[in-house]
N, C-alpha and C positions, 0 to 999 in steps of 0.2 A: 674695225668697222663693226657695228653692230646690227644686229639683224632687222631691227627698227630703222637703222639709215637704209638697208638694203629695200625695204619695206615702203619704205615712204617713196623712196625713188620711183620702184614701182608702181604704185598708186598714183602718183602725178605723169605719168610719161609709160601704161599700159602694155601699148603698142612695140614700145623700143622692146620692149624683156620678152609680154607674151605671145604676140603678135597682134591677139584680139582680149578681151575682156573674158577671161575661161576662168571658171576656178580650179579647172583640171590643167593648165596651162601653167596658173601661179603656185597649183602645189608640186608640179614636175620642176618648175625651175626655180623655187625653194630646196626640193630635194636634191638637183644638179649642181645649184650653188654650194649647199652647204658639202657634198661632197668633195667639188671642187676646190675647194676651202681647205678642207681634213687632207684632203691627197696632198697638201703643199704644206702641211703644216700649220693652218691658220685656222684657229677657232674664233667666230663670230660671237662677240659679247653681246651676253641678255640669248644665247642661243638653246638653254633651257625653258629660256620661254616658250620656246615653242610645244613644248610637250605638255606645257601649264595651260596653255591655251588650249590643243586640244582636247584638254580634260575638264578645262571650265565653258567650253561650249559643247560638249556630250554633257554635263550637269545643265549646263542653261537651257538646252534641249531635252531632257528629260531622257536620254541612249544611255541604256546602263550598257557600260563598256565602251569602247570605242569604234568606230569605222574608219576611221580617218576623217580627220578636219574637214576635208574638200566634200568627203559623201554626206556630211552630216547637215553642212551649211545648203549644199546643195539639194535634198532630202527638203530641206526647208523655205525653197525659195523658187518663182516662178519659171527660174529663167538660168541657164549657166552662166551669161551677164549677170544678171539679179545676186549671182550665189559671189560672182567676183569683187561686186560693189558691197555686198553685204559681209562678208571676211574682212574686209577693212574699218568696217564700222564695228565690227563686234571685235573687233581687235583695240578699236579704239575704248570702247567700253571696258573690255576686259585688263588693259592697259590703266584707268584710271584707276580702277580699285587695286590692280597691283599699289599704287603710289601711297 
């Protein structure tokens, strides 16, 4: 599976994974999955993305350094909704120019 399948799941179907639209919700059960994963032995393909992305939305944000994804996105948006629906979209963007 790749972190992208994991990804999109979530984004169509919120509620099943975080309960509510949080981006503190999606970056815990990011982090629980991908443990979950490692403790059995299974790495999730495209799972260095993850760490490209944080570091091209601290650049696209203009945070020299990092805070984590979730603070950064949310730093930047009205709403922990707002910040949940917006990591998906800038995923999507940051996704295209990977290509």
């Amino acid at each position: 599976m790749s972190i992208y399948d994991l990804l999109e799941l979530i984004s169509r179907k919120p509620g099943f994974y975080t309960i509510e639209r949080s981006i503190y919700r999606l970056d815990s059960f990011i982090a629980g999955a991908d443990l979950g994963f490692t403790k059995c032995g299974f790495v999730m393909r495209d799972h260095d993305d993850l760490r490209k992305f944080n570091e091209w939305v601290a650049r696209r944000f203009g945070f020299n350094g990092t805070s984590g994804v979730a603070n950064m996105i949310r730093y930047k948006s009205t709403s922990d909704a707002d910040a949940f629906d917006q990591y998906f979209i800038l995923l999507d963007e940051f996704r295209k120019e990977l290509a």
